[in-house]
SEFIZA-3560 file (N, C-alpha, C; in Angstrom, 3 decimals):
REM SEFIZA-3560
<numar><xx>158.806</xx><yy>96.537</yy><zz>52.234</zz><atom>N</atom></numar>
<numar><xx>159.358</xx><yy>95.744</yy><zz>53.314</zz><atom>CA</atom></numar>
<numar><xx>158.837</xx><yy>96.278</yy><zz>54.646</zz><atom>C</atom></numar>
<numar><xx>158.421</xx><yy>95.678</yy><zz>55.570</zz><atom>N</atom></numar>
<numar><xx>158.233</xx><yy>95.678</yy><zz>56.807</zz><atom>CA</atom></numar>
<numar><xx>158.708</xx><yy>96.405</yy><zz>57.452</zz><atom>C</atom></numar>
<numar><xx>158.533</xx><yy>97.349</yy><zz>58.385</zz><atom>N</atom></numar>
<numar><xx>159.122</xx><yy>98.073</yy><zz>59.460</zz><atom>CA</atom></numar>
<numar><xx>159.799</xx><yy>97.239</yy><zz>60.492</zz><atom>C</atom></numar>
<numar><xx>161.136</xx><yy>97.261</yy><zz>61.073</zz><atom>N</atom></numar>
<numar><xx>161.973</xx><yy>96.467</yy><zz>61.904</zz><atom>CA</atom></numar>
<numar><xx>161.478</xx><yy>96.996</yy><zz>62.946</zz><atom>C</atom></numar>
<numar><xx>161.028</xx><yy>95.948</yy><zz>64.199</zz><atom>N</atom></numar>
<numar><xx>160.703</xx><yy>96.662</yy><zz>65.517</zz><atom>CA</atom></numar>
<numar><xx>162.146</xx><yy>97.121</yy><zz>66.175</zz><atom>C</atom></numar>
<numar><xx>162.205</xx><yy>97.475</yy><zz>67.380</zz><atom>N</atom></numar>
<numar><xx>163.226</xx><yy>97.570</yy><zz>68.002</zz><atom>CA</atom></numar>
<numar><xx>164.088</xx><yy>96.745</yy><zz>68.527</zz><atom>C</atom></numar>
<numar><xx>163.203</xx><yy>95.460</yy><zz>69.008</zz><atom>N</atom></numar>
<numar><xx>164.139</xx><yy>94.152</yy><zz>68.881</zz><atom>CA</atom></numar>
<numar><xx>164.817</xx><yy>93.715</yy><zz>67.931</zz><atom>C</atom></numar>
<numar><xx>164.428</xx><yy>93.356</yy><zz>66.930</zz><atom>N</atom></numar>
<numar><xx>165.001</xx><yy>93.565</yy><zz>65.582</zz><atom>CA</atom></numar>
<numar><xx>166.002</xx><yy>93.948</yy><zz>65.540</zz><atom>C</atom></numar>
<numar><xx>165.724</xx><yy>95.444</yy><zz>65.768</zz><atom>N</atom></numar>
<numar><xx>166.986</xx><yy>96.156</yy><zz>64.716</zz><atom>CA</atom></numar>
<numar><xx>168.257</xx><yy>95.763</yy><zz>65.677</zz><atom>C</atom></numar>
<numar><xx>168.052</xx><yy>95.558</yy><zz>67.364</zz><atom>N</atom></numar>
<numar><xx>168.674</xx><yy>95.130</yy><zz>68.259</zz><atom>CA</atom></numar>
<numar><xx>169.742</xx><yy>93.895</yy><zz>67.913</zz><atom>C</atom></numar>
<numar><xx>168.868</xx><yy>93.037</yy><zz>67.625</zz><atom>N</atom></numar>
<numar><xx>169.164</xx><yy>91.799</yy><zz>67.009</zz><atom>CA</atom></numar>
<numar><xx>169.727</xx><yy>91.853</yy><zz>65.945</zz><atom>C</atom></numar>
<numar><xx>169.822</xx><yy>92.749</yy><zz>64.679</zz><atom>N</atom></numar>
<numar><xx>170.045</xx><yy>92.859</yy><zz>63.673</zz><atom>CA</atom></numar>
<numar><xx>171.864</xx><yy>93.942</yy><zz>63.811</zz><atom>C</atom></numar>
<numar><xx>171.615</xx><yy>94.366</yy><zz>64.630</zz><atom>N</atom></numar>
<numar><xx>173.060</xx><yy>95.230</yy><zz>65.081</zz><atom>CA</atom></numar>
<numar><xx>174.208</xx><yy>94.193</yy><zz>65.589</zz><atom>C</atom></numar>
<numar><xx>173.033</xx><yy>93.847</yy><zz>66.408</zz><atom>N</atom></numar>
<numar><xx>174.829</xx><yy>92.846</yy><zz>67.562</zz><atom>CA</atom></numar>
<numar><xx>174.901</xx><yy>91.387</yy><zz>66.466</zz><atom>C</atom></numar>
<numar><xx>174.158</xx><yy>91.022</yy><zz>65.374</zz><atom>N</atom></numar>
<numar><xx>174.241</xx><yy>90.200</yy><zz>64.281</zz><atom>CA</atom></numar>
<numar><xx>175.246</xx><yy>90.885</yy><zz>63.418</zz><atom>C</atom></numar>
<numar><xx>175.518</xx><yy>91.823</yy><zz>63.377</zz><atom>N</atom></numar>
<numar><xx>176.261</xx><yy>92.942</yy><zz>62.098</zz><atom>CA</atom></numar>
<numar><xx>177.646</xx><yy>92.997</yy><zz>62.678</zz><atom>C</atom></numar>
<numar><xx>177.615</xx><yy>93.542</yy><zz>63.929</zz><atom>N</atom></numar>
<numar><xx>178.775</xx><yy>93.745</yy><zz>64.588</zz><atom>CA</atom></numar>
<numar><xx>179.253</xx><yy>92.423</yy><zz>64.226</zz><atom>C</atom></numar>
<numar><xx>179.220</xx><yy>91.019</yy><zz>64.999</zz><atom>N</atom></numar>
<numar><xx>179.863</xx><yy>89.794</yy><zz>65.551</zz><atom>CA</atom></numar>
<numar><xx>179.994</xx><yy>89.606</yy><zz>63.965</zz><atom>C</atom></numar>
<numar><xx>179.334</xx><yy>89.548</yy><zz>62.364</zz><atom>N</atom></numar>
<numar><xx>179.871</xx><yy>88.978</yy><zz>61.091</zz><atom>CA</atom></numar>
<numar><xx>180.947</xx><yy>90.179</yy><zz>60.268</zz><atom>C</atom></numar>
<numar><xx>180.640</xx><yy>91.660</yy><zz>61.054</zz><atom>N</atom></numar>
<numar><xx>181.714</xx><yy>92.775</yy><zz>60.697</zz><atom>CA</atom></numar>
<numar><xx>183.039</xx><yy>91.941</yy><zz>61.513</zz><atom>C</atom></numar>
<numar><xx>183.153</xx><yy>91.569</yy><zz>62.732</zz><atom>N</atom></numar>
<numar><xx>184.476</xx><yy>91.340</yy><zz>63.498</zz><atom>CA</atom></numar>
<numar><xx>184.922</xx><yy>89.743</yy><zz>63.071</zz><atom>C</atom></numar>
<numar><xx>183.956</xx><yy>89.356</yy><zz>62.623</zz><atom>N</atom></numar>
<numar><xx>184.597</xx><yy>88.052</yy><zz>61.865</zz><atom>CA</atom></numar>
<numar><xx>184.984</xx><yy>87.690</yy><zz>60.696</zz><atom>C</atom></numar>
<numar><xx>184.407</xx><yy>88.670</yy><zz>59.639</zz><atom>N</atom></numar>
<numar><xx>185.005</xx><yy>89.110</yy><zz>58.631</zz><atom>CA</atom></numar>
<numar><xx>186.497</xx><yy>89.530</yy><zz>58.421</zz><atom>C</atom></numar>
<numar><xx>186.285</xx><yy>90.704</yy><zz>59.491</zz><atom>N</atom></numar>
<numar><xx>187.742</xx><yy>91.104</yy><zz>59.762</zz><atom>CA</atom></numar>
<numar><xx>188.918</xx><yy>89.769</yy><zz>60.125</zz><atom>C</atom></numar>
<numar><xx>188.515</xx><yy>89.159</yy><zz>60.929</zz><atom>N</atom></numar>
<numar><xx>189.454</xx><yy>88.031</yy><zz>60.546</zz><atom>CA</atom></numar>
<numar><xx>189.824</xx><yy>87.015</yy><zz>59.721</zz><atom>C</atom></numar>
<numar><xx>188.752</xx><yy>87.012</yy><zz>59.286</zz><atom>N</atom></numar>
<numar><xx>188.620</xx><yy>85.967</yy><zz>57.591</zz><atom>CA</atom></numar>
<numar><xx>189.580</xx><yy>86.428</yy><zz>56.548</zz><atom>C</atom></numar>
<numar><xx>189.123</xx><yy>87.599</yy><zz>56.511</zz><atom>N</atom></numar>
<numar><xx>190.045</xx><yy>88.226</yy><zz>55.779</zz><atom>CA</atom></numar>
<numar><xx>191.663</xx><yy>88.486</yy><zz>55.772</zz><atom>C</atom></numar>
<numar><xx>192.072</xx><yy>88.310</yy><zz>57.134</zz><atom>N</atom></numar>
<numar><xx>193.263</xx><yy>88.490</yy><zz>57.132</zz><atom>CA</atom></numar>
<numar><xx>193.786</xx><yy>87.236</yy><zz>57.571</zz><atom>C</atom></numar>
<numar><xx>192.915</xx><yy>86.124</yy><zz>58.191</zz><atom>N</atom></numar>
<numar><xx>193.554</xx><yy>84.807</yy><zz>58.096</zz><atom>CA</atom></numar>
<numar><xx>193.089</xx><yy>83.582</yy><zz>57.244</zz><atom>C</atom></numar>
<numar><xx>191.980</xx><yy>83.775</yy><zz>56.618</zz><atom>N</atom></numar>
<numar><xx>191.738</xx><yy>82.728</yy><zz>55.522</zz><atom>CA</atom></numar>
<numar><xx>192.222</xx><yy>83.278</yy><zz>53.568</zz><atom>C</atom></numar>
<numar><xx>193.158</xx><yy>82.676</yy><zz>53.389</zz><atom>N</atom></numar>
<numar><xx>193.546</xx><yy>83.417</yy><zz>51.928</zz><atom>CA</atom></numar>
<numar><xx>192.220</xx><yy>83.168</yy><zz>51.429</zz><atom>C</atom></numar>
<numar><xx>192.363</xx><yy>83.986</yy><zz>49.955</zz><atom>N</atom></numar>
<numar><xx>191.296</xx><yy>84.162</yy><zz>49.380</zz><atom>CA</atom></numar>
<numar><xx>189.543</xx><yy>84.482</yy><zz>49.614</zz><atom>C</atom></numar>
<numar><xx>189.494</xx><yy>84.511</yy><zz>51.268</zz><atom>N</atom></numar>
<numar><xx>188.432</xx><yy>85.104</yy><zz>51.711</zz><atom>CA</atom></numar>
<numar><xx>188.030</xx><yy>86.243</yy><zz>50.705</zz><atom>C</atom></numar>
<numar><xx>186.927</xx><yy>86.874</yy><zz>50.508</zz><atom>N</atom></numar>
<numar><xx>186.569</xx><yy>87.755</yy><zz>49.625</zz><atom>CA</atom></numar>
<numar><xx>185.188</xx><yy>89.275</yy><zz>50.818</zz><atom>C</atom></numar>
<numar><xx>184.513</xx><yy>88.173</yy><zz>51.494</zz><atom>N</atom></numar>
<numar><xx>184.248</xx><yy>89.457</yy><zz>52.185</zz><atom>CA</atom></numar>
<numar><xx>183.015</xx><yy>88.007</yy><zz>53.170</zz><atom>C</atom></numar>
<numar><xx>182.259</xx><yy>88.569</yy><zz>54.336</zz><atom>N</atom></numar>
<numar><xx>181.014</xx><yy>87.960</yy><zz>54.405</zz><atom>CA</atom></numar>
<numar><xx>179.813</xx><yy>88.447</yy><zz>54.955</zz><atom>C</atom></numar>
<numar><xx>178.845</xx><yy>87.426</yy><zz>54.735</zz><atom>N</atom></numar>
<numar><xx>177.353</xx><yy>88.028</yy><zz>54.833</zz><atom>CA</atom></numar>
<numar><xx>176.586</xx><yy>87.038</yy><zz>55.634</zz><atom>C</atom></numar>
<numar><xx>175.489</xx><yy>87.668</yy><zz>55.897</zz><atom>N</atom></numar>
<numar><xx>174.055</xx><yy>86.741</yy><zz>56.559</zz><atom>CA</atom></numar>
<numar><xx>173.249</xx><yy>86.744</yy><zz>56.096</zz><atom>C</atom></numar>
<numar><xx>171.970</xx><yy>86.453</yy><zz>56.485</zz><atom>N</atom></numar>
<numar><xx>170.472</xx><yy>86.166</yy><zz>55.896</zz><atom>CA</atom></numar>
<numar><xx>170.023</xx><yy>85.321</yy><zz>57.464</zz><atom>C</atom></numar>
<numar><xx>168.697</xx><yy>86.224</yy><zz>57.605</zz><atom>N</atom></numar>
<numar><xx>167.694</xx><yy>85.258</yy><zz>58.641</zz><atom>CA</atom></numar>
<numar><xx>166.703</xx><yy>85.592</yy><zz>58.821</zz><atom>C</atom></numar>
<numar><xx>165.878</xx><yy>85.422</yy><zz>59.276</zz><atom>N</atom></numar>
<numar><xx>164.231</xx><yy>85.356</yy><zz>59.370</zz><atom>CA</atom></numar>
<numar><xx>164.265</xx><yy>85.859</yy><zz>60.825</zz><atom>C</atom></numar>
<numar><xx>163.545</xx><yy>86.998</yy><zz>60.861</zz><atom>N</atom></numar>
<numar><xx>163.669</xx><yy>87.779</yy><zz>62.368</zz><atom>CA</atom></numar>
<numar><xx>162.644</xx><yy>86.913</yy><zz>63.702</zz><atom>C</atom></numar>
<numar><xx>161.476</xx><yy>86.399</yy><zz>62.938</zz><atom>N</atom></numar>
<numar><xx>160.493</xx><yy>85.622</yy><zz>63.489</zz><atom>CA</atom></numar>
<numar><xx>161.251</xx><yy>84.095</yy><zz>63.889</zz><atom>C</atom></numar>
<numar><xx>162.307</xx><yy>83.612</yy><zz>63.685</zz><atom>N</atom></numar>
<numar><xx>163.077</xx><yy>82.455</yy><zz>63.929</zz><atom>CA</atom></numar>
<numar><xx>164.055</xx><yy>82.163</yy><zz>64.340</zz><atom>C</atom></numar>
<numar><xx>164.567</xx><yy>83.593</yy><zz>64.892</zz><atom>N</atom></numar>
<numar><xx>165.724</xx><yy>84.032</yy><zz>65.118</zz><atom>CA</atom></numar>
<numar><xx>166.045</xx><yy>83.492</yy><zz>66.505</zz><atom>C</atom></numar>
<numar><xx>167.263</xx><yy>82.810</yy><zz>66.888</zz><atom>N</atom></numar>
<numar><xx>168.497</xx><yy>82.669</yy><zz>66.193</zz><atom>CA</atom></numar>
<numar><xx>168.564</xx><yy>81.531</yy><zz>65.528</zz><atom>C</atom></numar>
<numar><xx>167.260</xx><yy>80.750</yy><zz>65.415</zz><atom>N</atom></numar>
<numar><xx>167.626</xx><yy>79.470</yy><zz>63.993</zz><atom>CA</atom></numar>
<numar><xx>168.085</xx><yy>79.544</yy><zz>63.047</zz><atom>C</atom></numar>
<numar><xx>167.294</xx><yy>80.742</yy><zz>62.406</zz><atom>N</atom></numar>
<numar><xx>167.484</xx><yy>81.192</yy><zz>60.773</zz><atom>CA</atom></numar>
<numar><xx>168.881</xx><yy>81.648</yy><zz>60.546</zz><atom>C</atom></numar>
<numar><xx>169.200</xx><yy>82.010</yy><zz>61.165</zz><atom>N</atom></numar>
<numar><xx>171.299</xx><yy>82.848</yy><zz>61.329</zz><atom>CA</atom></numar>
<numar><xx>171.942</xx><yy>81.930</yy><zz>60.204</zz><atom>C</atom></numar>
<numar><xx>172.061</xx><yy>82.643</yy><zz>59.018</zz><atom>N</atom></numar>
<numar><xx>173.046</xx><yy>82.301</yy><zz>58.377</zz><atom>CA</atom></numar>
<numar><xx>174.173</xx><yy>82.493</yy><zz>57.780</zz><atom>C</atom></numar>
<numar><xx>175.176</xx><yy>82.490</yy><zz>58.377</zz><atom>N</atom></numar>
<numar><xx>176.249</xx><yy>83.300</yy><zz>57.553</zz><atom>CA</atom></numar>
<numar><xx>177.633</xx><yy>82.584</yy><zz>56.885</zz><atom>C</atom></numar>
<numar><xx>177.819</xx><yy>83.189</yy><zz>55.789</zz><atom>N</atom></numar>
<numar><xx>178.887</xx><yy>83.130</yy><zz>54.898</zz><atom>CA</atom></numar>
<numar><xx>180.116</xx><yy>83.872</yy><zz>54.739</zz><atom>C</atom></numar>
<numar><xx>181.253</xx><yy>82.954</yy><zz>54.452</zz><atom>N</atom></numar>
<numar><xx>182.416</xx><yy>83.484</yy><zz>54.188</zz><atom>CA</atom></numar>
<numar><xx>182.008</xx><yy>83.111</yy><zz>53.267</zz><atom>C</atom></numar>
<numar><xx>182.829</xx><yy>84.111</yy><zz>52.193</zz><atom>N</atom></numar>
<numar><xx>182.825</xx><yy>84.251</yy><zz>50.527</zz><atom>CA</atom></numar>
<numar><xx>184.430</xx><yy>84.053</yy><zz>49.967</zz><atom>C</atom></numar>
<numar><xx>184.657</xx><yy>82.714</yy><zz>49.155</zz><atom>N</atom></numar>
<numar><xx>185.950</xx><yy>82.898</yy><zz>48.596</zz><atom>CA</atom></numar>
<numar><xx>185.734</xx><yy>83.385</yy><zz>47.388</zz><atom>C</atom></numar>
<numar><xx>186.924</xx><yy>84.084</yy><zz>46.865</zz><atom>N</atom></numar>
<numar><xx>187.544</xx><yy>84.172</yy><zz>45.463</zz><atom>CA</atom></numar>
<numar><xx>187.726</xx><yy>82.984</yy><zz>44.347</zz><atom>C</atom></numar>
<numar><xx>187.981</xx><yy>81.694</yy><zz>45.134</zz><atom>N</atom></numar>
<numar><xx>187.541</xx><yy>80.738</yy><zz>43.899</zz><atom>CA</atom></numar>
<numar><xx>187.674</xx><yy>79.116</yy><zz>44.168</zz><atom>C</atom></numar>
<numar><xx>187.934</xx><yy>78.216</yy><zz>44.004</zz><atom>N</atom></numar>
<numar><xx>187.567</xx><yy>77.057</yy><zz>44.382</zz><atom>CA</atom></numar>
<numar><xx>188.541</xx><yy>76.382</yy><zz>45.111</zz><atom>C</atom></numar>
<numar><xx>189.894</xx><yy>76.638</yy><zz>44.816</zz><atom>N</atom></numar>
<numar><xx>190.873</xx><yy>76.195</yy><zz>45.441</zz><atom>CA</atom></numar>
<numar><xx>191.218</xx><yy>76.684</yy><zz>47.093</zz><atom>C</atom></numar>
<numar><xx>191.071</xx><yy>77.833</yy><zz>47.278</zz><atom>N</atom></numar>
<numar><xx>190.913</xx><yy>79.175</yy><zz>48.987</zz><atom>CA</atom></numar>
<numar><xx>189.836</xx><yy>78.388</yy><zz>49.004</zz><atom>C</atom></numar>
<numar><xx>188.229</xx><yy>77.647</yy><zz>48.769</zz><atom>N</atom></numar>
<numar><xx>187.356</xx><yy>77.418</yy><zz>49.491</zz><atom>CA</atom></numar>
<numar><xx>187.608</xx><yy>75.961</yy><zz>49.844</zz><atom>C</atom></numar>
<numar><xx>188.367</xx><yy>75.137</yy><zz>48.993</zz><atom>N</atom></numar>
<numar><xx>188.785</xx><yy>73.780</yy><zz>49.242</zz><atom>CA</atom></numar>
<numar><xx>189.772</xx><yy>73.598</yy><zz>50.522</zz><atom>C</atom></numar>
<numar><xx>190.501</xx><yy>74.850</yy><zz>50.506</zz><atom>N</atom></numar>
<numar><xx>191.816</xx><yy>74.589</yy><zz>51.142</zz><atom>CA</atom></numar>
<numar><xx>191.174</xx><yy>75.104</yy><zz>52.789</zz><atom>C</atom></numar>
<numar><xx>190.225</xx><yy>75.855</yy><zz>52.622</zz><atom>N</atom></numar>
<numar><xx>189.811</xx><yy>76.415</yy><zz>54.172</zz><atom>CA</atom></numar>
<numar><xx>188.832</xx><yy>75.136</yy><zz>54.424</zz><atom>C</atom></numar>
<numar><xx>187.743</xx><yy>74.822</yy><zz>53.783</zz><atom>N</atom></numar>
<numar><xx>186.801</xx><yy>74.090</yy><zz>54.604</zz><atom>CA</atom></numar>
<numar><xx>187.283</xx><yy>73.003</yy><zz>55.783</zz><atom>C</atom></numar>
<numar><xx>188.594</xx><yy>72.398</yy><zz>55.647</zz><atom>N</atom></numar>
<numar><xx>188.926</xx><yy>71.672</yy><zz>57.261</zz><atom>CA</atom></numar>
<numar><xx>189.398</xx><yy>72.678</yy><zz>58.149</zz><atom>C</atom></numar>
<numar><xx>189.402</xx><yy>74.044</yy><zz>58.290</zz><atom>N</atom></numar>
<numar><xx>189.203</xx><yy>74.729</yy><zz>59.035</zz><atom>CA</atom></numar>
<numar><xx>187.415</xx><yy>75.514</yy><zz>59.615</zz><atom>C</atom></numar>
<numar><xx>186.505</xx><yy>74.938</yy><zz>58.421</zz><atom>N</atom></numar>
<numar><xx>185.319</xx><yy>75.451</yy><zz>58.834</zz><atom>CA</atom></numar>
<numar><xx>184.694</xx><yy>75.651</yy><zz>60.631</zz><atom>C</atom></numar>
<numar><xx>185.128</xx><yy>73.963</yy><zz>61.442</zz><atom>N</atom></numar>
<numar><xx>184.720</xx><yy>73.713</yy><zz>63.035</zz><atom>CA</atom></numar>
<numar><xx>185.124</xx><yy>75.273</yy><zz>63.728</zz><atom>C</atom></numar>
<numar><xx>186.628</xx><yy>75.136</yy><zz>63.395</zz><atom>N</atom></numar>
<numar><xx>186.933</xx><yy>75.983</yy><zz>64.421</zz><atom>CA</atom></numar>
<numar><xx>186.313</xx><yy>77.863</yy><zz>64.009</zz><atom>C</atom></numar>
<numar><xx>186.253</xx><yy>77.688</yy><zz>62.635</zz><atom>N</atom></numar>
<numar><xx>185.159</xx><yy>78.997</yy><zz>62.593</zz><atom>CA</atom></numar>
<numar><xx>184.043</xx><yy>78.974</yy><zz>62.891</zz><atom>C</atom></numar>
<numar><xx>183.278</xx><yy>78.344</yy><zz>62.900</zz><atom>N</atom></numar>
<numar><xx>181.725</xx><yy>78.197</yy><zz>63.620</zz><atom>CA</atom></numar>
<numar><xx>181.989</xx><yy>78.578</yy><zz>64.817</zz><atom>C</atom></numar>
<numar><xx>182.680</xx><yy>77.630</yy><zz>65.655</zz><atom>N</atom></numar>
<numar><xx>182.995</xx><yy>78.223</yy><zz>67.164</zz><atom>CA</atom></numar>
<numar><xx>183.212</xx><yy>79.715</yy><zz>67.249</zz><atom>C</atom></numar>
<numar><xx>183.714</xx><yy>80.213</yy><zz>66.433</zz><atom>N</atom></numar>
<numar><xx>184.683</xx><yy>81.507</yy><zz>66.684</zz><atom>CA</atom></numar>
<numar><xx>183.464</xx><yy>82.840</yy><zz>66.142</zz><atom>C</atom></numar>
<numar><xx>182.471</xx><yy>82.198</yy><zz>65.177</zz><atom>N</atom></numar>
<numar><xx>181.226</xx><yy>82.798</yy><zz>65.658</zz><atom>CA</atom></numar>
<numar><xx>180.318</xx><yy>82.952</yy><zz>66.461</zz><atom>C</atom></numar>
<numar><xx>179.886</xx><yy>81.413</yy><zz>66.861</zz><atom>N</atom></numar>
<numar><xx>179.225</xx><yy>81.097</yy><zz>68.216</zz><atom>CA</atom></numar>
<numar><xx>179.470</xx><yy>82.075</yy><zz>68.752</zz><atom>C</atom></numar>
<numar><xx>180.960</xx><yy>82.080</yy><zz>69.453</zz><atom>N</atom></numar>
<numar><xx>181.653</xx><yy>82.867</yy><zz>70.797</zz><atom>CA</atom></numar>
<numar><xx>181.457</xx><yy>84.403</yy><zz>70.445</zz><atom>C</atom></numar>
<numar><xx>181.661</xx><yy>84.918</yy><zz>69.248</zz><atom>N</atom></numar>
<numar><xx>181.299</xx><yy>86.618</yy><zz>68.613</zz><atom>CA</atom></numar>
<numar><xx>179.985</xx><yy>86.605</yy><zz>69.209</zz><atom>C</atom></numar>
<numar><xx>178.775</xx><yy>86.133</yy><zz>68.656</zz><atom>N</atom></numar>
<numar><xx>177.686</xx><yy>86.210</yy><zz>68.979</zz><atom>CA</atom></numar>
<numar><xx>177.357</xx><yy>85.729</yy><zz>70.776</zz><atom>C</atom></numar>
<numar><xx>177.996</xx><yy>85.113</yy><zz>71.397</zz><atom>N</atom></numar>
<numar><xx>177.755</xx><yy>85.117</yy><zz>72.598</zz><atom>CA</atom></numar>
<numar><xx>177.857</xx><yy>86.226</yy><zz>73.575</zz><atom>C</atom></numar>
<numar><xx>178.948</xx><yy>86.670</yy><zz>72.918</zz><atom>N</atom></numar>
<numar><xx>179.229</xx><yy>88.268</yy><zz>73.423</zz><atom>CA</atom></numar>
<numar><xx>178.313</xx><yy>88.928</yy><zz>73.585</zz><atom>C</atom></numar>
<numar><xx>177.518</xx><yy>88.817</yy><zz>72.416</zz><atom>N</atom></numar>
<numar><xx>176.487</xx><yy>89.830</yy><zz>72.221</zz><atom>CA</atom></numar>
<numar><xx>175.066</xx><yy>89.792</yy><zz>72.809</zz><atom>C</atom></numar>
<numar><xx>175.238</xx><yy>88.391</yy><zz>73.200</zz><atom>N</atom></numar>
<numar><xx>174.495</xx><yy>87.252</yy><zz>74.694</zz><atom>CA</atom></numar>
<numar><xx>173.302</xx><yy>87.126</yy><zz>73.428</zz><atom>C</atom></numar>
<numar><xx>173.709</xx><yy>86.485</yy><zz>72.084</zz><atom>N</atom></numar>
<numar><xx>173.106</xx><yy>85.736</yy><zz>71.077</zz><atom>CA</atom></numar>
<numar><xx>173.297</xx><yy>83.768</yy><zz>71.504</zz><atom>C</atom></numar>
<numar><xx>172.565</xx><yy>83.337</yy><zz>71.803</zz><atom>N</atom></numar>
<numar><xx>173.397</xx><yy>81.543</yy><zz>71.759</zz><atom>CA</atom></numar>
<numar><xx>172.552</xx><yy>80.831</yy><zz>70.808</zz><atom>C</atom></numar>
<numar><xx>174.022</xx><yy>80.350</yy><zz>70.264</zz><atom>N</atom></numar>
<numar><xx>173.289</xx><yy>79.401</yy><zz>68.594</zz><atom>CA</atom></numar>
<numar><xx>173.621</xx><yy>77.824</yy><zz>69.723</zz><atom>C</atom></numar>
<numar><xx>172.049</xx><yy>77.358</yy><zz>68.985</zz><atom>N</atom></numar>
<numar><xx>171.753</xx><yy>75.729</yy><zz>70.087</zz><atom>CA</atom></numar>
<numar><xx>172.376</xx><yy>74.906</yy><zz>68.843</zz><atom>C</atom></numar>
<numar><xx>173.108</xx><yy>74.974</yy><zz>67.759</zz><atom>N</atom></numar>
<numar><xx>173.891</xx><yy>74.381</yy><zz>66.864</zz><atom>CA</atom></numar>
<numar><xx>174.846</xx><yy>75.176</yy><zz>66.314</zz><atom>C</atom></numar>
<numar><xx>175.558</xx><yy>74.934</yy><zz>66.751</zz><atom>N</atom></numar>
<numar><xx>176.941</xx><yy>76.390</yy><zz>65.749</zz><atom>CA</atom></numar>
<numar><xx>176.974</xx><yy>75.717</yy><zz>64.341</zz><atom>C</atom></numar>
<numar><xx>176.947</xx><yy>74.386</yy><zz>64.226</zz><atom>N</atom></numar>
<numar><xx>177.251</xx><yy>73.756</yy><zz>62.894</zz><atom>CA</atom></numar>
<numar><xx>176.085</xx><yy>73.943</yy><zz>61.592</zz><atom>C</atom></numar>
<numar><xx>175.005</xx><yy>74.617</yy><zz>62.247</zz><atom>N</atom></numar>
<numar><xx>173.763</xx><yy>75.057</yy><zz>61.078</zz><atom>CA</atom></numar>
<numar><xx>173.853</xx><yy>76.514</yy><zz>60.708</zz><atom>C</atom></numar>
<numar><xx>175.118</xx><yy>77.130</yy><zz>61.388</zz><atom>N</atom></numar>
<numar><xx>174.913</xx><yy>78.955</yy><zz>61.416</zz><atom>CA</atom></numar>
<numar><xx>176.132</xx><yy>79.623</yy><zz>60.132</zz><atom>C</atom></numar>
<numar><xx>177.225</xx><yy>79.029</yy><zz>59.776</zz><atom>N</atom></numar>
<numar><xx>178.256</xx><yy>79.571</yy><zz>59.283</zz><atom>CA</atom></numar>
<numar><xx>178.956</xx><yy>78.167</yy><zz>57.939</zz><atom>C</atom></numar>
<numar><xx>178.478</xx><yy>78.576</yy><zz>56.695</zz><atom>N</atom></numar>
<numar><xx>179.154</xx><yy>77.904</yy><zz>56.004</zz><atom>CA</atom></numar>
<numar><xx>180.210</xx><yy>78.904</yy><zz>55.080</zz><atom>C</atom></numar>
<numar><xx>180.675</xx><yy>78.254</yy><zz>54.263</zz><atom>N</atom></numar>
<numar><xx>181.864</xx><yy>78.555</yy><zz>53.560</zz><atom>CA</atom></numar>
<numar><xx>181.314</xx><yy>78.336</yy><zz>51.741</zz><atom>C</atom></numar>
<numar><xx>181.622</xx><yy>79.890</yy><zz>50.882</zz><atom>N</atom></numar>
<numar><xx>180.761</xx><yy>79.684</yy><zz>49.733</zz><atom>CA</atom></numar>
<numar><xx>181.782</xx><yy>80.156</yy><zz>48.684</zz><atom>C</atom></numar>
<numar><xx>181.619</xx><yy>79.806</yy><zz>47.630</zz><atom>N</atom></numar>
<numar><xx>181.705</xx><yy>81.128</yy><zz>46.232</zz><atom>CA</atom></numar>
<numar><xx>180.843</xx><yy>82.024</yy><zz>46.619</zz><atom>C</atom></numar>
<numar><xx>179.779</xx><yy>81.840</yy><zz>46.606</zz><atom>N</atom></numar>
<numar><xx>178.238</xx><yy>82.098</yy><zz>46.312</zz><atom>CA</atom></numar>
<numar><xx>178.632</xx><yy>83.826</yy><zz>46.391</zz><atom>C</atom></numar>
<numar><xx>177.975</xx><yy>84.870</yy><zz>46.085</zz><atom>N</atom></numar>
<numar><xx>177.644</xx><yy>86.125</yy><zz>46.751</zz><atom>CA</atom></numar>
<numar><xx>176.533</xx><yy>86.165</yy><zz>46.785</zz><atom>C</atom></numar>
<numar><xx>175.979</xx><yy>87.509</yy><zz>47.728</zz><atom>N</atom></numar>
<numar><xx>174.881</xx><yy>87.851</yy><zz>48.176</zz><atom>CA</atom></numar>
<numar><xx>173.996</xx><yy>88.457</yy><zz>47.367</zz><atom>C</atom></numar>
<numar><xx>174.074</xx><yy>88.548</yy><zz>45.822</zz><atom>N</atom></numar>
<numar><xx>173.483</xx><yy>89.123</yy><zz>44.776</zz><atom>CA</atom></numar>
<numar><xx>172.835</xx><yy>87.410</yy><zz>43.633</zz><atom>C</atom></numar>
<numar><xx>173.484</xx><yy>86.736</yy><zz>44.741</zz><atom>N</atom></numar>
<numar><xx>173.206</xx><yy>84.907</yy><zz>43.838</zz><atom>CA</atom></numar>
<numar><xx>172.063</xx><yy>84.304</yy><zz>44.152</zz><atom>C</atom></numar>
//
């Protein structure tokens, strides 16, 4: 794998932080949350930004997705902090079973 420049890893920190502090709330306000993750392409960045909440099983992912809007926002705004701006919040944060080993 590639050596991360310093932008990167820049980018790759205040990306970690804002899905660590949103996690933290997933977890304690979406039941069955299970944990979450990202994936992105450093060369495309902030297009590629993808991140996931992970449920426990189909019913916690049924019952959250009409709450999905207001979590996108509530990433957006994490990552703005970090003076990241997503030009679509609605392409950056979905809601999965899936894990990061899938």
């Amino acid at each position: 794998m590639k050596k991360l420049s310093k932008v990167q890893l820049k980018q790759q920190a205040a990306v970690m932080a804002a899905v660590t502090a949103l996690e933290q709330q997933a977890l304690t306000e979406l039941t069955g949350s299970v944990q979450c993750w990202f994936s992105m392409e450093y060369e495309a960045f902030p297009g590629s930004l993808l991140v996931r909440v992970q449920f426990s099983e189909q019913t916690a992912l049924d019952a959250a997705q009409p709450l999905l809007l207001p979590w996108q926002k509530r990433l957006s705004g994490l990552l703005l902090k970090k003076g990241i701006v997503l030009k679509d919040l609605r392409k950056h944060l979905v809601f999965t079973l899936n894990d990061p080993d899938a």
